[in-house]
N, C-alpha and C positions, 0 to 999 in steps of 0.2 A: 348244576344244581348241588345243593349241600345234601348231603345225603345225614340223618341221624336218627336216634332211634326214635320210639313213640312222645307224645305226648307229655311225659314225665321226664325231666331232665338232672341229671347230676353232676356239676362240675365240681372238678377238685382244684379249691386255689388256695394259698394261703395266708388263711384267715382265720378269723374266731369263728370256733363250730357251733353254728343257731343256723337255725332256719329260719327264713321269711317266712312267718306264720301267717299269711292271706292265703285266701280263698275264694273263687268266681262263682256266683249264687247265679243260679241257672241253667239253663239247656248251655252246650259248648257248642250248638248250629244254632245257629240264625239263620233262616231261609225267609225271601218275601217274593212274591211275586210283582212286577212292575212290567212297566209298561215304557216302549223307545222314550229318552229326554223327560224321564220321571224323577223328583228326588224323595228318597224318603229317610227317615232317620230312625235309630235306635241305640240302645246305651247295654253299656255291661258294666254289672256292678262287683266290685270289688273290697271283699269283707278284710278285715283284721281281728282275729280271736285273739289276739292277746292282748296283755296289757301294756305295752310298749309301743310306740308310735312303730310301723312297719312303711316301708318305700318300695316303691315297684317303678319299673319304665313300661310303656306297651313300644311296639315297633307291630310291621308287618312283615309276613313272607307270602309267599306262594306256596300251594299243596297239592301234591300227588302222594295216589300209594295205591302197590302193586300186592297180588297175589300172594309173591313169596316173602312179604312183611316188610318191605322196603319203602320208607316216606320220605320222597323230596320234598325240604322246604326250600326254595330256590328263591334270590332276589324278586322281593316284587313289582310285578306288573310284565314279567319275562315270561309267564308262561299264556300259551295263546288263549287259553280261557279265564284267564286272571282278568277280575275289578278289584285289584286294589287300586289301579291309578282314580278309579270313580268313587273311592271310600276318604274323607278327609275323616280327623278323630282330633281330642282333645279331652285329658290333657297327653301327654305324651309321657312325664313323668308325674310322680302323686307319691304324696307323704299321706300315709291312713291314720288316723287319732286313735290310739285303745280303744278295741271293742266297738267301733264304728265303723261305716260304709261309704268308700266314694262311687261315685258313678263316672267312665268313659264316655261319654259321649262321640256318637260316629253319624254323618252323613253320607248316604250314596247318590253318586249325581249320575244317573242312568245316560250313555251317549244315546245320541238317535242312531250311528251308526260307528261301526269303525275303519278306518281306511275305505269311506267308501259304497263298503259292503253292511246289510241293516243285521241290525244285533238282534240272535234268536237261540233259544234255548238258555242254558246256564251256565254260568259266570262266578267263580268264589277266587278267596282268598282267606285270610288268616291274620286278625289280630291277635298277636303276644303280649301275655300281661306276666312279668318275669319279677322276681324278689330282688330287691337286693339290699345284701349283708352289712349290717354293721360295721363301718372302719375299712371295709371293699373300698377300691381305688374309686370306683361309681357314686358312691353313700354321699350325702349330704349330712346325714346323722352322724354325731357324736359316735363313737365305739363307747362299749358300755364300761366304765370303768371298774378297776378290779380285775377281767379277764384277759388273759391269754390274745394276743394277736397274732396267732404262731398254729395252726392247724390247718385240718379239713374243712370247709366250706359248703354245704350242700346249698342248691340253689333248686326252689321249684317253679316250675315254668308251664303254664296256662295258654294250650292256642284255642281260640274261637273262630269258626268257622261260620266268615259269611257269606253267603248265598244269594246269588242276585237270577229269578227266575223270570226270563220275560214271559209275560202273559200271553198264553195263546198261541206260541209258537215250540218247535222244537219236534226232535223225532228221538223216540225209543226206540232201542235197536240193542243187541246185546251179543255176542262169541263167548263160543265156550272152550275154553281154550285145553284143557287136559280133564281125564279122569282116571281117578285107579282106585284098588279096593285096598285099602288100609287096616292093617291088625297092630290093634297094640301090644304091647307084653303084658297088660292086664286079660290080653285075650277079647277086648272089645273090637266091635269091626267097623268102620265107618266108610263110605264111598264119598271119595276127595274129589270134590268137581271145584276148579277154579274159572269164573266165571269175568268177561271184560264187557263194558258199558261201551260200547261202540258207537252209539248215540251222539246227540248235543246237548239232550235233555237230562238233568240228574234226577236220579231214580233209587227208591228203598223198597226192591221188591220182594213177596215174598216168595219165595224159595221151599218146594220140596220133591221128593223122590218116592214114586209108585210102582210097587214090585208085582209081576202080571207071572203065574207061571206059563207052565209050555199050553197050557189050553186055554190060553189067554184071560186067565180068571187072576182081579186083583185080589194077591197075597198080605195088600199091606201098605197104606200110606207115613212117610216119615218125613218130619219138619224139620228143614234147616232154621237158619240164621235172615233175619230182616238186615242188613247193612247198607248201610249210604253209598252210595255210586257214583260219581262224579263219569263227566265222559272221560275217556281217556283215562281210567281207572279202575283197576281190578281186585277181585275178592276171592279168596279161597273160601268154600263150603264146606262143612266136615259134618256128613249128615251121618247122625248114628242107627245101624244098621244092626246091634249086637242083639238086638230083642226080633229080629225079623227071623221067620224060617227058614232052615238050611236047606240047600239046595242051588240047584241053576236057573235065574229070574233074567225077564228082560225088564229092565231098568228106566223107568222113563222119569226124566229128571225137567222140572216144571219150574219155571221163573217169570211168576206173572208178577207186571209192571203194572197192573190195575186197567180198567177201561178193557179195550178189546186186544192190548200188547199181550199176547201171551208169546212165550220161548218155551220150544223141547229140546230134547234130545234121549236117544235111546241109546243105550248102549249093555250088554249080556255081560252077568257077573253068576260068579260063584261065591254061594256062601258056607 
């Protein structure tokens, strides 16, 4: 799989330094709940704030991401929980008129099963809606006369994540896979739990940690982070800790999936 960074992308090629001024209006998940051999459809819409006609391509990948900040986006339809083979889209590339909006349009055509075996829990991929630059080898548009074809290039890059939930199946299940007590140099303290969806079912639970002294009396409830989980997908927690009492607490660290999924774990820190 390609491994790179977040979301936000920067290449350097060279070309005329502008930026593809679009923008994706909306949530950047798409989740829908379906049902085996269901199709259903939706669109992402993509803005242009300037005044100059702007071009983008979309393409797909696959997505994972771990713990320690790490996001494969890998060819799609390669990873075992991947629908992109069941997502078709259109158009593929788009010229945006000043100050207007096109729309992608995307269908997903739900299998009854795969190899076989019947389709349960959830399933995503990754539409990319990527810029591209004036007078770029890619461009269809003119390079803007008068400037430079001789620079830096930034290019911004848009992935959407969409999420195919079959209805009524799937199991929550979760590992917790390290924790330590973390001090910053500003002297704040947080307790690092990274946490993996072990599951089929994706899940944005919430997360937090309850400090009980030695006579078993709660010191202190503190809220992590609500994050998206994908199976096969993990999150660091950084729950902050700097306002709780000093002392020695047993730790009980809480990840409810909603319904009757609850997840613990305890573990003894010093603050």
């Amino acid at each position: 799989m390609n491994r790179l960074p977040l979301l936000l992308f920067v290449c350097a090629l060279m070309m005329s330094p502008a930026w593809a001024q679009l923008s994706v209006i909306g949530e950047l998940s798409q989740d829908r709940d379906a049902r085996p051999g269901e199709k259903y459809e939706g669109l992402i819409i993509v803005k242009n704030d300037t005044d100059e006609p702007q071009e983008a391509k979309v393409y797909q990948t696959d997505y994972l991401f771990y713990f320690n900040g790490t996001n494969d986006y890998g060819e799609p339809g390669t990873m075992p929980r991947s629908n992109a083979r069941w997502v078709t889209f259109s158009p593929a590339s788009l010229i945006v008129p000043p100050q207007s909006s096109v729309s992608v349009n995307y269908t997903v055509t739900v299998p009854a099963d795969i190899k076989g075996e019947p389709v349960a829990g959830s399933y995503w991929s990754m539409l990319m809606v990527e810029g591209i630059g004036k007078g770029s080898a890619e461009s269809t548009l003119p390079p803007d006369p008068g400037k430079t074809q001789m620079g830096i290039q930034q290019t911004i890059r848009y992935g959407i994540q969409l999420a195919t939930h079959i209805a009524q199946t799937g199991v929550k299940k979760i590992s917790f896979l390290n924790a330590q007590l973390v001090t910053k140099d500003d002297g704040g303290m947080f307790l690092q739990v990274d946490i993996e969806n072990t599951g089929n079912l994706g899940i944005r639970p919430e997360v937090y940690v309850e400090l009980f002294n030695a006579g078993g009396t709660s010191v202190g409830k503190y809220e992590g982070n609500r994050f998206r989980m994908y199976p096969g997908t993990s999150v660091r927690q950084m729950i902050n800790l700097s306002k709780a009492p000093r002392g020695e607490f047993r730790a009980l660290v809480v990840v409810d999936t909603g319904g009757d999924d609850v997840f613990g774990a305890q573990y003894t820190i010093k603050l």
